[in-house]
C-alpha positions as CSV (number, residue, x, y, z in Angstrom):
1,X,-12.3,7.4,-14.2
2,X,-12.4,7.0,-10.2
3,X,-12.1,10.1,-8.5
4,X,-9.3,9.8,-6.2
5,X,-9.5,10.9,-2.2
6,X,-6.8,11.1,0.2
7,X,-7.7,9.7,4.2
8,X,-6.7,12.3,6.5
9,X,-7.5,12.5,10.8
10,X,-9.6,15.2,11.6
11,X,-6.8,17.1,12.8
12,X,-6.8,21.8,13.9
13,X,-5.5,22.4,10.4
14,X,-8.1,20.6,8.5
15,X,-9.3,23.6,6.7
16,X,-5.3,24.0,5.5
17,X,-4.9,20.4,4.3
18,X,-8.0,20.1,3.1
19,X,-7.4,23.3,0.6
20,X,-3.9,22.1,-0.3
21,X,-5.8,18.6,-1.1
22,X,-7.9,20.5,-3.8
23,X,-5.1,22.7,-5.0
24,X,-2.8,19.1,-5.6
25,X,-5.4,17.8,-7.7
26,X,-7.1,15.4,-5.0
27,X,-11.4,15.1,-6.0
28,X,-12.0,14.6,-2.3
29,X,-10.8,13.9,1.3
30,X,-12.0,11.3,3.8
31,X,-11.4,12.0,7.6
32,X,-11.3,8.8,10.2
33,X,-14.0,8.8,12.5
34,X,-11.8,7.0,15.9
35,X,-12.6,9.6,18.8
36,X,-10.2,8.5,21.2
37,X,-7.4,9.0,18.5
38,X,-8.7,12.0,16.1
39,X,-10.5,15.1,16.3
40,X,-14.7,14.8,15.7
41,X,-15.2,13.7,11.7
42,X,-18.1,16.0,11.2
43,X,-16.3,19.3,12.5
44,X,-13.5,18.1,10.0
45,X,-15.6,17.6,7.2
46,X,-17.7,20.6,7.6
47,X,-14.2,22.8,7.7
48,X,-12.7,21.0,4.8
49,X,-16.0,22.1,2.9
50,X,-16.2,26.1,4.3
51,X,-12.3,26.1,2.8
52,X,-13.0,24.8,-1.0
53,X,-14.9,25.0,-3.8
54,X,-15.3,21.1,-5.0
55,X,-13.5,19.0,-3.1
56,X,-15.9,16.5,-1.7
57,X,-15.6,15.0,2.3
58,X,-16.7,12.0,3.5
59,X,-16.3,10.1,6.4
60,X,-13.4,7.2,6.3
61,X,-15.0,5.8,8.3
62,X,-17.7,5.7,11.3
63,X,-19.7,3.6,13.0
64,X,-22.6,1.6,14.1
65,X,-22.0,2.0,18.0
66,X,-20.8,5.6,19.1
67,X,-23.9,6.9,17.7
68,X,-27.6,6.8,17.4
69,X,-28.5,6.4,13.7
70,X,-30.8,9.4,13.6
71,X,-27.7,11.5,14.8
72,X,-25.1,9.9,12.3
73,X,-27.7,11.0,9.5
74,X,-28.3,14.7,10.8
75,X,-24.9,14.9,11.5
76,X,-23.4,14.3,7.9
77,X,-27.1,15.2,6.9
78,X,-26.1,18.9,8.3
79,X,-22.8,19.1,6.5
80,X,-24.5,18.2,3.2
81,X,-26.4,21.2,3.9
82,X,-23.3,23.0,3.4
83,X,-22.2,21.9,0.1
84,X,-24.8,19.5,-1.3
85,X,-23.8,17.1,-3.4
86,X,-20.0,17.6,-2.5
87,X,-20.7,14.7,1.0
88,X,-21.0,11.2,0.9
89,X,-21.1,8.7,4.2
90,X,-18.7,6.3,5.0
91,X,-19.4,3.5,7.3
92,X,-18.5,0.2,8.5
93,X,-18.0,-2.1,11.4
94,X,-15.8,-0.1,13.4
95,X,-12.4,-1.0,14.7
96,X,-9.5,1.3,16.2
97,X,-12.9,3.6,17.6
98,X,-14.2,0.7,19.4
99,X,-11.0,-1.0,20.2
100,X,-10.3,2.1,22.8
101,X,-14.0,1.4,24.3
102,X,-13.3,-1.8,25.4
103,X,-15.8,-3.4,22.2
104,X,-15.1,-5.6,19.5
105,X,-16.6,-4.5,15.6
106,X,-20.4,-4.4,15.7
107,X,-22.1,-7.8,15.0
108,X,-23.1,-8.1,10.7
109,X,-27.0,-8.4,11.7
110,X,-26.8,-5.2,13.6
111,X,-24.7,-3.8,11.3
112,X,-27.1,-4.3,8.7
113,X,-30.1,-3.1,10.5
114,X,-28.1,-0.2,11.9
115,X,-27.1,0.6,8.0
116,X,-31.1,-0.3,6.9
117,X,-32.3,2.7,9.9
118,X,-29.9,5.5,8.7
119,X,-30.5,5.0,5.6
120,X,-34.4,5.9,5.8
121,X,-33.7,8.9,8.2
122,X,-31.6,10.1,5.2
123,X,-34.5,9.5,3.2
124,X,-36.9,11.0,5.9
125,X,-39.0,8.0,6.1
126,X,-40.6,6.6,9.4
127,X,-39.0,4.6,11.5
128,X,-41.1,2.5,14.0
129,X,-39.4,2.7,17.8
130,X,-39.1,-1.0,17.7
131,X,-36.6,-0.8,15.1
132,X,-34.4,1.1,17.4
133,X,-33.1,-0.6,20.3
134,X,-30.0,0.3,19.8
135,X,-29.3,1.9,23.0
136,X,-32.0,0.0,25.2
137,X,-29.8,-0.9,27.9
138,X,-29.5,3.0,28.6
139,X,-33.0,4.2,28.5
140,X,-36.3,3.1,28.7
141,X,-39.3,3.0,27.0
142,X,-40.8,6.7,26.3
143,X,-44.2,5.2,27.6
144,X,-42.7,5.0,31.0
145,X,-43.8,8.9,31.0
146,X,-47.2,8.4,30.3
147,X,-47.3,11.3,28.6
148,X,-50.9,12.4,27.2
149,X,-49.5,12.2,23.5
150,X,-46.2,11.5,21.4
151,X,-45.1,10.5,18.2
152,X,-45.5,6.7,17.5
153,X,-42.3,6.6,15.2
154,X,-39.5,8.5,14.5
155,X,-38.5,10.8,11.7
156,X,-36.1,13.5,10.8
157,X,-38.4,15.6,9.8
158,X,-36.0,18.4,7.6
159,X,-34.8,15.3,5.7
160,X,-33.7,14.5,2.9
161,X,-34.6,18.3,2.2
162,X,-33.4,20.3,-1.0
163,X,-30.0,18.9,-0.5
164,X,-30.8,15.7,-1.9
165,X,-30.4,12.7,0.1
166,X,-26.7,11.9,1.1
167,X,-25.2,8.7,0.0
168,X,-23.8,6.1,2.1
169,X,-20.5,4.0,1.3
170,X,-19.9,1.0,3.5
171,X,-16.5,-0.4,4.2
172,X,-16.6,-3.4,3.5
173,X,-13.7,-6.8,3.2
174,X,-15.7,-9.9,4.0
175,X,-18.8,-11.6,2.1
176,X,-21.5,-11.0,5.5
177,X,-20.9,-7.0,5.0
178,X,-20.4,-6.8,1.5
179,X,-24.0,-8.4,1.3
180,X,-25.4,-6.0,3.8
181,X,-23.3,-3.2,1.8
182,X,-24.9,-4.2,-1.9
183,X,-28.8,-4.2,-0.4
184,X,-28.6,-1.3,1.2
185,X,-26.1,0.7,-0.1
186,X,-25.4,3.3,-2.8
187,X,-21.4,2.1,-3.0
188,X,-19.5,-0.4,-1.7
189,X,-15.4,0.8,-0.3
190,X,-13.8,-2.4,-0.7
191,X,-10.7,-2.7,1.9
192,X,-9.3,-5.6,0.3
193,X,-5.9,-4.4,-0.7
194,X,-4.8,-3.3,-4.4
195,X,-4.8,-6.6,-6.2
196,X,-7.1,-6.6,-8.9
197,X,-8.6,-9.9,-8.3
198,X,-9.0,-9.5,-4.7
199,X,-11.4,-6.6,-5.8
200,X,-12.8,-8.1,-8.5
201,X,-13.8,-11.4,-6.0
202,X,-15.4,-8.5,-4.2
203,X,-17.5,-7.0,-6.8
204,X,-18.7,-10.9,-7.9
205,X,-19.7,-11.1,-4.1
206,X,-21.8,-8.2,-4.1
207,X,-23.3,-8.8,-7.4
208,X,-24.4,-12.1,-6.2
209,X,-26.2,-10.6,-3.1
210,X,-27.6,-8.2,-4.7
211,X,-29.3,-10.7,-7.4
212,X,-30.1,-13.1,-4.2
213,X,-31.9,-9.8,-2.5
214,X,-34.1,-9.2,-6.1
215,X,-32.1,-6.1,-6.9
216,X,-30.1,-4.8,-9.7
217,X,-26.3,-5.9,-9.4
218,X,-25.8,-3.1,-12.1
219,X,-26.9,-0.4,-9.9
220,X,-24.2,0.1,-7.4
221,X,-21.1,1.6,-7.1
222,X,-17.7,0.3,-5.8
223,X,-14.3,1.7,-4.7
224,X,-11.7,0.9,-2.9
225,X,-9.7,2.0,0.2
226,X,-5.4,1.7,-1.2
227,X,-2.4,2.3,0.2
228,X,-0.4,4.4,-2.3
229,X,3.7,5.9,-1.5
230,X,5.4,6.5,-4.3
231,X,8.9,7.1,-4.4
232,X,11.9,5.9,-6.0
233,X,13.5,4.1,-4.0
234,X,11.2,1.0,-3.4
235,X,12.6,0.1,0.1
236,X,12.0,3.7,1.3
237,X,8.4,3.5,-0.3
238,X,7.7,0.3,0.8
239,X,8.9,1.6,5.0
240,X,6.2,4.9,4.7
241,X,3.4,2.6,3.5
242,X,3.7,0.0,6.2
243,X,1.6,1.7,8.9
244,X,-1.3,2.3,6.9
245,X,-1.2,-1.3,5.9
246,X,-0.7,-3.3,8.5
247,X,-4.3,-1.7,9.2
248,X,-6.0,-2.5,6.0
249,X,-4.2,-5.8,5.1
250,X,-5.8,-6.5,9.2
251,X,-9.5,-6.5,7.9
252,X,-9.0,-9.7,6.0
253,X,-7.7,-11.9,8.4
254,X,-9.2,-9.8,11.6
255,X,-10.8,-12.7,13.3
256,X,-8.6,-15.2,12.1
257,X,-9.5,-16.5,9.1
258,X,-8.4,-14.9,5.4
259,X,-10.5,-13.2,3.3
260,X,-11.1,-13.3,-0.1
261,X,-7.8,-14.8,-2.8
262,X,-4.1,-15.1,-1.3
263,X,-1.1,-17.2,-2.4
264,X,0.1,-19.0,0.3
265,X,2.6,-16.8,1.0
266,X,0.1,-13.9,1.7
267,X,-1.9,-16.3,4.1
268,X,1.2,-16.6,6.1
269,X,1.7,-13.0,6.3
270,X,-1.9,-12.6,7.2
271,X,-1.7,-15.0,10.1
272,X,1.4,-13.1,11.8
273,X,0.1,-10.3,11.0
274,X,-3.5,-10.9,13.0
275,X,-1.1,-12.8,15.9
276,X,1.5,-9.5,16.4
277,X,-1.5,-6.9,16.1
278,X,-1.3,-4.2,18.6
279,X,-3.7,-1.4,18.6
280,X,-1.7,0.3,21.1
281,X,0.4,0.9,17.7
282,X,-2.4,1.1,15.4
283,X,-1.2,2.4,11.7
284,X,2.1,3.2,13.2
285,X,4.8,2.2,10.7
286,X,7.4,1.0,13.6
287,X,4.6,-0.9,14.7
288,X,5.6,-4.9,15.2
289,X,2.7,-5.3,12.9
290,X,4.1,-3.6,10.6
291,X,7.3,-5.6,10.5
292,X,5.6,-8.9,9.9
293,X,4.7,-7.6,6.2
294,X,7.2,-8.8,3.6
295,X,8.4,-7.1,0.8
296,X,6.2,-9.5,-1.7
297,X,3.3,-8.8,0.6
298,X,4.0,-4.9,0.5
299,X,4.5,-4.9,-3.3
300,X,0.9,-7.1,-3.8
301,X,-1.5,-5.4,-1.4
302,X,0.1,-1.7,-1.7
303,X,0.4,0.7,-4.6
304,X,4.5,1.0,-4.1
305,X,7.1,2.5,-6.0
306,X,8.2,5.1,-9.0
307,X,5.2,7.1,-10.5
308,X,5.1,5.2,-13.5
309,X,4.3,1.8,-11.6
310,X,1.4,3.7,-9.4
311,X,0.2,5.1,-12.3
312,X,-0.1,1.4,-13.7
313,X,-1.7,-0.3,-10.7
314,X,-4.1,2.7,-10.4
315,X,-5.3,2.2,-13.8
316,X,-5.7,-1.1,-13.2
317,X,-8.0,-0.5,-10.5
318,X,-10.1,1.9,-12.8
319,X,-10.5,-1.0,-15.3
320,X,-12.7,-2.8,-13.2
321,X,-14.9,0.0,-13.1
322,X,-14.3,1.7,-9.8
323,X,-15.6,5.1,-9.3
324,X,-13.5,6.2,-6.2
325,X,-10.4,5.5,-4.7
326,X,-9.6,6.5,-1.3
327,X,-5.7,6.8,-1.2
328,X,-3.8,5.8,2.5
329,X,-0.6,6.9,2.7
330,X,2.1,7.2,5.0
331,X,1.3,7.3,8.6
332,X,3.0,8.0,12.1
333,X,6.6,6.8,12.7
334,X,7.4,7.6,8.9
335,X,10.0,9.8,7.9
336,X,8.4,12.7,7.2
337,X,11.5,14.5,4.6
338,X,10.4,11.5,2.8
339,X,6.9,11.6,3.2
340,X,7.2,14.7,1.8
341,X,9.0,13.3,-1.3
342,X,6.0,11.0,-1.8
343,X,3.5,13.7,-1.6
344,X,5.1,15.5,-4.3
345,X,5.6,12.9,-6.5
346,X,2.1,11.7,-6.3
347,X,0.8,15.3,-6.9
348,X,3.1,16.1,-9.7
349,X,3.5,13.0,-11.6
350,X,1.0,10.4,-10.5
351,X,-3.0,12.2,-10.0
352,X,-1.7,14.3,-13.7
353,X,-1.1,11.0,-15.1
354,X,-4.2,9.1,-13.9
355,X,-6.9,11.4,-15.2
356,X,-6.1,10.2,-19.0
């Protein structure tokens, strides 16, 4: 059974959600790393832990450009400190975070090697300076000091520590990251909508690179990012989840082309939707984005309606073997008397029901 997170920004009341998160029934909660549009992830996640007892945190998700891997892996290295065992990494391209710098998402092959260096600070392994030019437009070589003596590579050196190492999840929609994601990985986030065989395409994808790369396709895990608004009235639940999605539903069609299986229908949607995007209005749900998506396109990539029908398509989802969901719900521009309909529902009659 998937444990089942809910995305949150990094907002002052962290510590309150966060506690009414683990009082609702919610296993964990992920905050979005975007600085120019949310509060600093790693203060979030380090408050959410101080207020609970097992909720875990993770980060939903950071970034291969806004900072040096050897601070991305002390940072959530230092909140797993905390509470081990309770943290996990999130990471992927980047979007809305580098959108407001002026950048485009990181390039796959630096995005891979980016993923390949944290992962061995987490580890505490060497890291020779050549493998990290990440910022070499900004500084230059240490030898330009001619010092008398200095350290040849570098290391964290209080990593991974008696916390244990901290695993890293990589968001991932297309087959270039979902390759990069299943060698270096521990779990794969698939943002590939809620349709079954959209995720299930996914997991083939990553099994394949990971038999390509000589590994074990058995020894990974996967979940998925979903946006979930339940309610009973199917329009209303369909208006609160459009935000959120016109974000997601984005990363398959974010450069133009569709990812992964669509009916034709879908592909159209796609394509308007990548043509209206604004990230001025990013996630809003009276977005123009957001208006593009039709009701068949809501119903298909969403979770939507009564509790009975999310408990349905959430069990689906565990059938293929995921092992964490990471619910998005309703976002800014939403009505929020019934946002907070939807919040009860899902606490009261949907998490109950999908722990069976």
């Amino acid at each position: 059974m998937a444990r089942i997170f809910q995305q949150m920004v990094a907002r002052p009341d962290s510590r309150q959600i966060a506690t009414q998160l683990e009082e609702q029934g919610f296993d964990g909660v992920s905050f979005v790393d975007s600085q120019n549009l949310s509060g600093d992830v790693y203060v979030a996640m380090t408050t959410a832990i101080l207020a609970t007892e097992e909720l875990h945190v993770s980060s939903g998700v950071t970034n291969p450009v806004t900072r040096h891997p050897a601070v991305t892996a002390g940072a959530v290295a230092s909140v797993n400190r905390l509470a081990a065992g309770r943290v996990q990494l999130g990471i992927g391209r980047g979007d809305s975070a580098l959108a407001h710098l002026g950048r485009a998402p990181a390039r796959v092959k630096d995005f891979e090697r980016y993923l390949s260096a944290v992962q061995a600070y987490l580890r505490g392994e060497e890291i020779p300076f050549d493998a990290l030019n990440f910022a070499e437009s900004l500084a230059p070589p240490v030898d330009e000091l001619e010092l008398a003596d200095t350290a040849g590579t570098s290391q964290i050196f209080w990593l991974p520590g008696s916390s244990g190492k901290v695993p890293v999840e990589v968001s991932a929609t297309g087959p270039k990251v979902i390759g990069a994601a299943a060698r270096h990985a521990e779990r794969i986030m698939f943002a590939l909508g809620a349709a079954p065989e959209r995720i299930a395409w996914g997991i083939e994808v990553a099994q394949t690179a990971r038999r390509d790369a000589g590994l074990d396709p058995n020894d990974l895990a996967y979940g998925a990012y979903v946006n979930v608004v339940c309610h009973g009235d199917l329009d209303r639940a369909r208006d609160l989840v459009r935000g959120g999605l016109s974000t997601f539903a984005r990363f398959s069609v974010m450069h133009g082309e569709v990812i992964g299986p669509v009916s034709e229908s879908q592909r159209k949607v796609m394509g308007d939707l990548h043509d209206n995007y604004d990230m001025k209005s990013h996630t809003r749900a009276d977005s123009q984005q957001a208006a593009v998506l039709t009701p068949e396109f809501v119903d298909s990539y969403a979770i939507v309606g009564a509790p009975d029908v999310c408990v349905e398509r959430i069990r689906a989802l565990n059938e293929l073997g995921l092992d964490k969901l990471i619910f998005v719900g309703a976002t800014m521009g939403s009505n929020r008397e019934t946002v907070t309909e939807s919040d009860a529902l899902i606490r009261d009659e949907v998490l109950p029901n999908c722990r069976d």
